[in-house]
N, C-alpha and C positions, 0 to 999 in steps of 0.2 A: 493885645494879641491873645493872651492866654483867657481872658474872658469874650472873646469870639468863642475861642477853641470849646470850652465851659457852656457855652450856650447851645453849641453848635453837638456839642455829644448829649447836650440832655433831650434835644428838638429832634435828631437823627442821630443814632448810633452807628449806622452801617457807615451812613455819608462819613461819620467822624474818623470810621476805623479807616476805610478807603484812604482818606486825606493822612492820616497816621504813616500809612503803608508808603504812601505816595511822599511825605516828608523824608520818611526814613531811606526811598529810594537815590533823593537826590545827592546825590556825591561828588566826590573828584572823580574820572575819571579814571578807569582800569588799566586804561595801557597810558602810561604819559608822554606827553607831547614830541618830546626827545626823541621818541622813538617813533612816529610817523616820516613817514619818509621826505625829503621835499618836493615841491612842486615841478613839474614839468618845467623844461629850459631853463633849470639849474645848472650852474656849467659843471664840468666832468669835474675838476678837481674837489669841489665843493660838495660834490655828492659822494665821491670816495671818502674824504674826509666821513660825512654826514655817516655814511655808508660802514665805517671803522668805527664810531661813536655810540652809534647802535646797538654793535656788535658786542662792544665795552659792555654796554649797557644792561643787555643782556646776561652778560656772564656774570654782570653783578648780583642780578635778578637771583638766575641761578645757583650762586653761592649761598646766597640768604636763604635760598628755600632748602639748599642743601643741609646747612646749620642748622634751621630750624626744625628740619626731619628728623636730627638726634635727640632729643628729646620733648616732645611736642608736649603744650602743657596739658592739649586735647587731641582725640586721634590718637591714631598708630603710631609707633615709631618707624624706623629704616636700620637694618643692620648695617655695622660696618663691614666693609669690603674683605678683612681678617675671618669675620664670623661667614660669609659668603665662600670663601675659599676653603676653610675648614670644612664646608657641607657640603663641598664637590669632591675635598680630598677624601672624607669620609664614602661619598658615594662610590669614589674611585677603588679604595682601599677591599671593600667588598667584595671586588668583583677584578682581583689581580690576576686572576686566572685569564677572564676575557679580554684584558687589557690588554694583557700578554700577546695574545693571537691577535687584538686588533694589532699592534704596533710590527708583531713579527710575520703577517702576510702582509700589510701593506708597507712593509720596506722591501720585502721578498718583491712584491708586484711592482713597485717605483724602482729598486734594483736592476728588474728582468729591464724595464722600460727602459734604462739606461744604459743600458748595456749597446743598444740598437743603434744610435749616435756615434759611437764607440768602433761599432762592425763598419757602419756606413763609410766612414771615416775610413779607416782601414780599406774597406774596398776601392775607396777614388784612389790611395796611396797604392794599391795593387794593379790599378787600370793604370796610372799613369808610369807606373814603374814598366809595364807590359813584362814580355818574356813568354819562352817558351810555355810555361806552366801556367800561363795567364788564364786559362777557359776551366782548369780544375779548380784551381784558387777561388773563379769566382762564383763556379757551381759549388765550394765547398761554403762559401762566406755564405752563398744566399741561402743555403739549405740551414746554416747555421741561425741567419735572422728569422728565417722563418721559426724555428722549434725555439727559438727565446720569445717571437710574435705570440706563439700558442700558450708556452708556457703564460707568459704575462696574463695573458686571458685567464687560462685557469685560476692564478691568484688574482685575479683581480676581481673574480666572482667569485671566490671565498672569502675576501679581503670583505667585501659589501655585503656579504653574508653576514661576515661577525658583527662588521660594524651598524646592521640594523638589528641584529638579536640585541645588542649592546646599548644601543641608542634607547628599543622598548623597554629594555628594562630597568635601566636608567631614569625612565622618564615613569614608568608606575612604581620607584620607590621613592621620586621626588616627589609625585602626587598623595600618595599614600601617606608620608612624612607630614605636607602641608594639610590635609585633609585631618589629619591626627590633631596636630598642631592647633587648627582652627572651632575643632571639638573641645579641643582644652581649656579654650578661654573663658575666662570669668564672666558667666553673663550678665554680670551686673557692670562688666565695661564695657562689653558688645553693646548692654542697651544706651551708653552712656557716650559712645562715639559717634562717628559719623559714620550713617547706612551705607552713604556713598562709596565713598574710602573703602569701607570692608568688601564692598560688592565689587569695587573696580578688583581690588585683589584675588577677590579670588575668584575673579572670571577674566578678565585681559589680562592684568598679572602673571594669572597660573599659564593662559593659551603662549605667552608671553617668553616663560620659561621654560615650558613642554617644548616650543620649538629649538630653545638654543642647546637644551638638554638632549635633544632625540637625535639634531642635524646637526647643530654648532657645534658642539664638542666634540664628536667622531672625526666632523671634516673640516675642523681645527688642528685635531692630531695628526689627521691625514695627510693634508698640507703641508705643516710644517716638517716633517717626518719626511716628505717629497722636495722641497726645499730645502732641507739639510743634507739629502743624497746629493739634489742636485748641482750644490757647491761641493761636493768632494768629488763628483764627475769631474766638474769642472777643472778642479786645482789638477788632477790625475792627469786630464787632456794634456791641460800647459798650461803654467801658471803665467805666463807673459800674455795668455789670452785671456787669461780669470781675472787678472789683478783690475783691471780698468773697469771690468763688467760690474765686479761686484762694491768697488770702491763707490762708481754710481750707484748701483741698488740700496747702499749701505746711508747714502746722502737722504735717502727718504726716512730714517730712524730717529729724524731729528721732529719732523711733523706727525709719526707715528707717535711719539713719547708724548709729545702736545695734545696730541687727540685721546690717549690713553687718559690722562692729568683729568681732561675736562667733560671729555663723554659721558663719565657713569652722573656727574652729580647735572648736569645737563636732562639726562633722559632721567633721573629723579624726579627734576621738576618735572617733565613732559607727565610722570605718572602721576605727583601730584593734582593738577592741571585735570588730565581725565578726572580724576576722584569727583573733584569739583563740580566738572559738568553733568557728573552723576548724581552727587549730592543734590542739587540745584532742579531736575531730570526730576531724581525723587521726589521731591516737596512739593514740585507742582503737581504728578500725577497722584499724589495720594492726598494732597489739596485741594482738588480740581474746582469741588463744588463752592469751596470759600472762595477759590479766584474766581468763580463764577458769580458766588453773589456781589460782593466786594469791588466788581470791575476792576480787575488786577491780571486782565489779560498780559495786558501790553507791557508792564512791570514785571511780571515773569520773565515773558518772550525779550526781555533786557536786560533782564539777569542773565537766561542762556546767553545769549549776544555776546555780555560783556566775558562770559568763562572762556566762551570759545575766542574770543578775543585776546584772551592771556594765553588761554592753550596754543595759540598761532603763533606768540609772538616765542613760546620756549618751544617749539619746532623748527619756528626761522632758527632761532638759538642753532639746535643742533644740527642741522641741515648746514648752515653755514659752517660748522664743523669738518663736515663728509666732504662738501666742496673744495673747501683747502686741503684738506686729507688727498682727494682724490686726481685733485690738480698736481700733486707734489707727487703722488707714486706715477700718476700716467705719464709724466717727462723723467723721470728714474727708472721706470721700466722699460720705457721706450729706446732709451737714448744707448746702452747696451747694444741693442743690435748693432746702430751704425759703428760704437764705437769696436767693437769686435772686429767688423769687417776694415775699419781703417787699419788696426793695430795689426789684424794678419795679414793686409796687404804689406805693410809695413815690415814685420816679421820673417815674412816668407823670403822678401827680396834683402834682407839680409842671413837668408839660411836659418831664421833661428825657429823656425816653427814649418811643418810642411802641411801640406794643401787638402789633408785627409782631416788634421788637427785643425786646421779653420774651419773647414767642413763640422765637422763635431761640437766647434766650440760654439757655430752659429746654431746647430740643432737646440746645444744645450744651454742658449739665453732663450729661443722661442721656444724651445719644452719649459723653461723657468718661470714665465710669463705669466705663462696658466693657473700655477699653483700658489705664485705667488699672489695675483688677483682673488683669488678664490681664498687665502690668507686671510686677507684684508681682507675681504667681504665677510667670513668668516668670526673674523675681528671684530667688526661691528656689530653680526648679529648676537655675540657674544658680550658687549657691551650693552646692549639693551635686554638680553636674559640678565646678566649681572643686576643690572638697575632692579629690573621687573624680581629678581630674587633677591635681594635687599628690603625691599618692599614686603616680601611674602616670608621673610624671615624674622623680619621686625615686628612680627605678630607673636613669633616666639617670645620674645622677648619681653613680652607683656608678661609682670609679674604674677603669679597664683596670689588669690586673696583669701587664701586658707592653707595649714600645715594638716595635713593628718594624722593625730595623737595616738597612741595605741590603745585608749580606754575604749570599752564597748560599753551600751546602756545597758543597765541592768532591770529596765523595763519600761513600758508605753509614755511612762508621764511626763507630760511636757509643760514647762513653765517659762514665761519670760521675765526679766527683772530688769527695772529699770531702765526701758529701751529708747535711746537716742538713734536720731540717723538723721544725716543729711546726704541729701544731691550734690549739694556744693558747700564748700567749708564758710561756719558760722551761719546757714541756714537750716537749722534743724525743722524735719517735717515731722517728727515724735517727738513728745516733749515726756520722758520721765514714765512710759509706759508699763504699767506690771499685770499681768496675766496667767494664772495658774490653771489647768486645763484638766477639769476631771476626767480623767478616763472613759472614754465611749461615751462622752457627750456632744451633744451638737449645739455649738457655739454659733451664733449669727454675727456678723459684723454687722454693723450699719449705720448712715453716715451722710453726711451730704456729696458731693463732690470735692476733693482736693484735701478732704479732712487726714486723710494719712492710711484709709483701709488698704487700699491695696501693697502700701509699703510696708505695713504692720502684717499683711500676711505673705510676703517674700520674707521679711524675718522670722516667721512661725515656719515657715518650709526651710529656711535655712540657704535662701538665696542668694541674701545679700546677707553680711555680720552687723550687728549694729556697734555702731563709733561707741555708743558705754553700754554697760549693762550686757545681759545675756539672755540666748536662749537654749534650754537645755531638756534634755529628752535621758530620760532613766538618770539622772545627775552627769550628763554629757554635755560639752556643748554639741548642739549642731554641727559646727563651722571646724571642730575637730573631728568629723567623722569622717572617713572615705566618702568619696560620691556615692560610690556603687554602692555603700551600704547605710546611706543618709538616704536613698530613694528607695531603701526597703522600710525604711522607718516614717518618714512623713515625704510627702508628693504635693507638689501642684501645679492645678489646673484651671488656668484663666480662660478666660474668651477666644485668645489668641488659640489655632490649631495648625497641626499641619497631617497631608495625607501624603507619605509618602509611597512614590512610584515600586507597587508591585501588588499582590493578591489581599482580598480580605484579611486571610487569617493572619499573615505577615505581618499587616500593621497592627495586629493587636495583640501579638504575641512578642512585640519588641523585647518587653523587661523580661519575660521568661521564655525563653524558645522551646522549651520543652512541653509546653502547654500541650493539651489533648484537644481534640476537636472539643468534647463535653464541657471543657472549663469555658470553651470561645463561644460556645451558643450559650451558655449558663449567662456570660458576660453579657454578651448581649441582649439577652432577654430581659437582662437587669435597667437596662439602659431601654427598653422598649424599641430596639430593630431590627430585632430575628425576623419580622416579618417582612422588611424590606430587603432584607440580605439575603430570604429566602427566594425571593420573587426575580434577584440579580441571573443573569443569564448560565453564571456557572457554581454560585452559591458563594460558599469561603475561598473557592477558588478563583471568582472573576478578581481581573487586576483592574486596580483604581490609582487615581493619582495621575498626573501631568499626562496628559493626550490620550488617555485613557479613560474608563467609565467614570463619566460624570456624578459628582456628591454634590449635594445643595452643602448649604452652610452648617442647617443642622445636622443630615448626615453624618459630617466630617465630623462636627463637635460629637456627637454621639460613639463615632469608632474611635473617639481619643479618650471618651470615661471608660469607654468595654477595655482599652489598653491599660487605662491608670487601674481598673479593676482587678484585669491579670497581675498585674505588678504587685498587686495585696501588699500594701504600706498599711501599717497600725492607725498613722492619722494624716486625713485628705483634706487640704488646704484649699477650698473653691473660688477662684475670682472670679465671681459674675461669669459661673463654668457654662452657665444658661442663658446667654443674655441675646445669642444669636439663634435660640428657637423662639418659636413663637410658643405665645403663652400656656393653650391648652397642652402641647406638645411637652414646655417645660414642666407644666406641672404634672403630668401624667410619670416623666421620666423622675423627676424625684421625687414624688410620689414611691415608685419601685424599687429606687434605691435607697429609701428608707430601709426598707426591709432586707436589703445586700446589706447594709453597712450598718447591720446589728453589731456591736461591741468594738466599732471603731469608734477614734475620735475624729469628728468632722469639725473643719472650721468654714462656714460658708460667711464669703464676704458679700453681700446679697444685695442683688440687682430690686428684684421684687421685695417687696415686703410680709408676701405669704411666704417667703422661704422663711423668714424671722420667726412669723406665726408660729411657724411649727418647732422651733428650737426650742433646745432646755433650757438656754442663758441666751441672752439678746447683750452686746457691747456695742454704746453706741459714740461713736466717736467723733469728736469735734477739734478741729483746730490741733490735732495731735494729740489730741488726752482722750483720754476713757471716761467720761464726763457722766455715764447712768452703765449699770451693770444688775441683770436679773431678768425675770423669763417675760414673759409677754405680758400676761396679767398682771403683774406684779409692776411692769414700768409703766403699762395702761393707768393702774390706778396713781401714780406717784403723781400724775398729770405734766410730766416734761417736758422733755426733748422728743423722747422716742414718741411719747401720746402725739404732739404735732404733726410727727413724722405720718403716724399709722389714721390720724384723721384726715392730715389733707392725701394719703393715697388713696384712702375707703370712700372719701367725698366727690 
């Protein structure tokens, strides 16, 4: 077999990777068998059985992925439910003022409303009792509901007043919070996790928890706060009519507490689940063209299959939840009415309760209904903000991979010593690297593919720390300097760009806002495209970025060097900062910024080989080592590494 395989990669390599792809597809199955359902004309008993086994099954699923949420060996974590309550109580604590007015107009407005039950009540006891003063009594009673009618109004659009000022504000300090939070992160775990994962969080996640934040919580408090009035109505009416109403509503506390237990780590996995489909989503669109050569359509389109296939089976999960939840309040809430109306039949015909008090005590189970459905709805959309902010707190919780020491550098020089690092532990991708950086020189990288350049200049910018050894700027390290004042001392700039949504001069003036128009055409000029920025329909002021005026690729790369420019860093770390202009373009551009970036130190990890050309020192690195060091002519004549390099480029 394995010399098929052997003949078959030296004869066809694509054919081989294909079949590769296609071995590594073939598995157990995603969802297992247990859990399919069975076949048609299975008798009832069999199938409820089948039907609870599943269900087991399921919540086994569930716990395992709960478990394995708390400390993932890869990926994000998940906060715990402690740390998620702390950052509502926090939220809360802020804004006691607001609280206040939510809580104290909508008991004022659930109060007036109760009140009304109360009069009603009272007026059947004042008809049936009759008497002379019958017609004032009950022009006083009605004038009476009326201005408690009005009044409720009145709070009850002030009540919705506060609790939407309350809701928005609420919901832009939890966004703000997260959005911090996610700025925070090490980017050397960002690149190191999964795209998916991070992108479901902080896009359904966040929508996720905006909602329970802005609705859920307000008209959680709402509720309940309306449901606490209105069992003190109640007992107030007559307790002989309460006791039974609420001993049933009370019987549903037992499937509430079940569903509390099992929902959050349920709708966990459900969020898991999405990641996946995401993850999975991503790879092939940003694959596309290897699925296309490789014929790896169908193997993808069966990957989505099988996520969506899991993600179905942790929704049946919680769906099946809701159901028993929902079965168990709608006969608890229901069964109240009738049981009221037996009890004050009951009641009445022995004297102990009269016919205005059953009247009231029937308004105030169907007034209870309401609020208590909306509860529990409440409830649940609160359960899946919980989950979805779990999730988006568990980012927090990613440790910083740097302390910031109080030394400052006492000048430009940068040196590395001894530099290890690995991706994954016991594969080192540097092997013992040392690097000393003359001041305002222009260093080239260069390298084959995989050799370690671009990881060797995340450590020169201070990206990543390396596992031994150091790199240090004026006798600092890096990795103990502030961010904010580690991106005044060395920057970099890889291939990768991004143009964010708003005006020219915006995105180039990131690192310094106080820039002058002068500095941002200066910048630009350096970078060669003042002329095309002048040609834009409103100059520095047209906005670019997402749905807005369009940038080729080079563009974009070029308003990210006019930004790294403004930022004026002592030394500029370039990975292949050119590798997405076309040639003459590139070399004209650094060409220009030769002459900008007089007395920095530049480290160009270099795509082309006339970048090298024009360096002071050429490092060329192989297999993790620094294997030739010295200027162009000087490794030309050694006849090495770098000569092979520079002949078959020139050939």
């Amino acid at each position: 077999m394995s010399t098929l395989v052997s003949d078959s990669l030296a004869s066809d390599p694509l054919a081989s990777s294909a079949a590769t792809w296609r071995e590594h597809g073939a598995h157990e199955p995603v969802v297992p068998v247990e859990l399919i359902p069975p076949p048609r004309g299975t008798g009832r008993r069999e199938r409820v059985s089948a039907l609870r086994r599943r269900h087991l099954m399921r919540e086994q699923r569930a716990l395992a992925t709960y478990a394995a949420s708390r400390s993932p060996e890869r990926g994000w974590p998940v906060a715990d439910n402690h740390v998620v309550l702390a950052f509502f109580r926090g939220l809360l604590r802020e804004r006691r003022s607001e609280v206040f007015w939510l809580v104290a107009l909508n008991a004022l407005a659930a109060g007036a409303a109760l009140v009304v039950p109360r009069l009603l009540g009272n007026l059947v006891n004042a008809v049936r009792a009759g008497g002379p003063g019958l017609s004032g009594d009950l022009n006083r009673l009605a004038l009476l509901i009326v201005a408690v009618v009005c009044s409720q109004a009145l709070l009850t659009f002030l009540a919705q007043r506060i609790s939407t000022i309350f809701g928005q504000d609420l919901l832009s300090s939890a966004r703000e919070y997260i959005v911090s939070t996610v700025l925070r992160l090490p980017l050397g775990r960002v690149e190191g996790a999964s795209t998916g994962d991070l992108v479901t969080r902080v896009t359904r996640d966040v929508g996720t928890m905006s909602r329970s934040v802005q609705f859920g919580l307000p008209q959680a408090i709402i509720s309940g706060l309306t449901v606490g009035l209105s069992v003190v109505a109640m007992l107030l009416n007559s307790i002989v009519l309460a006791i039974p109403s609420l001993l049933l509503i009370g019987l549903s506390g037992f499937q509430v507490r079940r569903y509390l237990q099992r929902a959050p780590k349920g709708y966990i996995t459900e969020g898991s689940t999405y990641s996946r489909i995401n993850t999975t989503l991503t790879e092939t669109v940003e694959g596309a063209r290897t699925v296309e050569a490789l014929g790896l359509r169908d193997l993808r389109v069966g990957a989505g299959d099988d996520d969506i296939a899991v993600s179905a089976q942790a929704e049946r999960y919680t769906m099946t939840l809701r159901n028993l939840l929902f079965c168990v309040i709608d006969i608890c809430f229901n069964s109240p009415r009738v049981v009221t109306l037996l009890v004050g039949a009951w009641g009445f015909s022995n004297g102990w309760v009269s016919l205005g008090q059953i009247t009231a005590a029937l308004l105030y189970v169907e007034s209870l209904s309401g609020p208590l459905d909306r509860l529990v709805g409440e409830m649940d959309r609160l359960q899946v903000g919980v989950a979805s902010t779990s999730r988006l707190l568990g980012i927090a919780q990613v440790p910083e991979d740097r302390v910031a020491g109080p030394e400052r550098p006492d000048g430009p020089h940068l040196v590395g010593e001894d530099l290890r690092f690995a991706y994954r532990e016991g594969h080192d991708v540097l092997h013992g690297v040392s690097l000393d950086l003359r001041v305002g020189e222009r260093l080239a990288i260069v390298g084959p593919s995989g050799s370690g350049k671009s990881t060797l200049g995340r450590l020169l910018s201070g990206i990543n720390g390396p596992r031994t050894g150091s790199v240090k700027v004026g006798g600092v390290d890096l990795v103990a300097l502030p961010l904010e004042l580690l991106r005044t001392e060395v920057a970099l700039v890889t291939q990768e760009h991004h143009v964010f949504v708003g005006t020219v001069r915006d995105n180039i003036v990131l690192a310094r806002e106080d820039s002058a128009d002068e500095a941002v055409w200066a910048a630009l000029s350096a970078v060669g495209s003042r002329d095309w920025v002048e040609r834009l329909p409103r100059g520095l002021d047209t906005v670019i970025g997402s749905g807005n005026q369009a940038l080729t690729p080079a563009q974009a790369q070029q308003i990210a060097l006019a930004r790294l420019i403004i930022a004026d860093p002592h030394t500029l770390v370039l990975d292949e900062a050119t590798s997405l202009i076309d040639p003459r373009t590139a070399r004209t551009l650094e060409g220009s910024m030769n002459a900008l970036l007089d007395g920095r130190t530049v480290v160009a990890i270099a795509h082309r080989l006339h970048t090298a050309h024009d360096a002071d020192r050429i490092a060329v690195v192989i297999d993790g080592r620094i294997v030739e060091l010295g200027s162009h002519h000087e490794l030309v004549a050694q006849d090495g590494e770098y000569a092979a390099l520079w002949q078959a480029w020139t050939s």
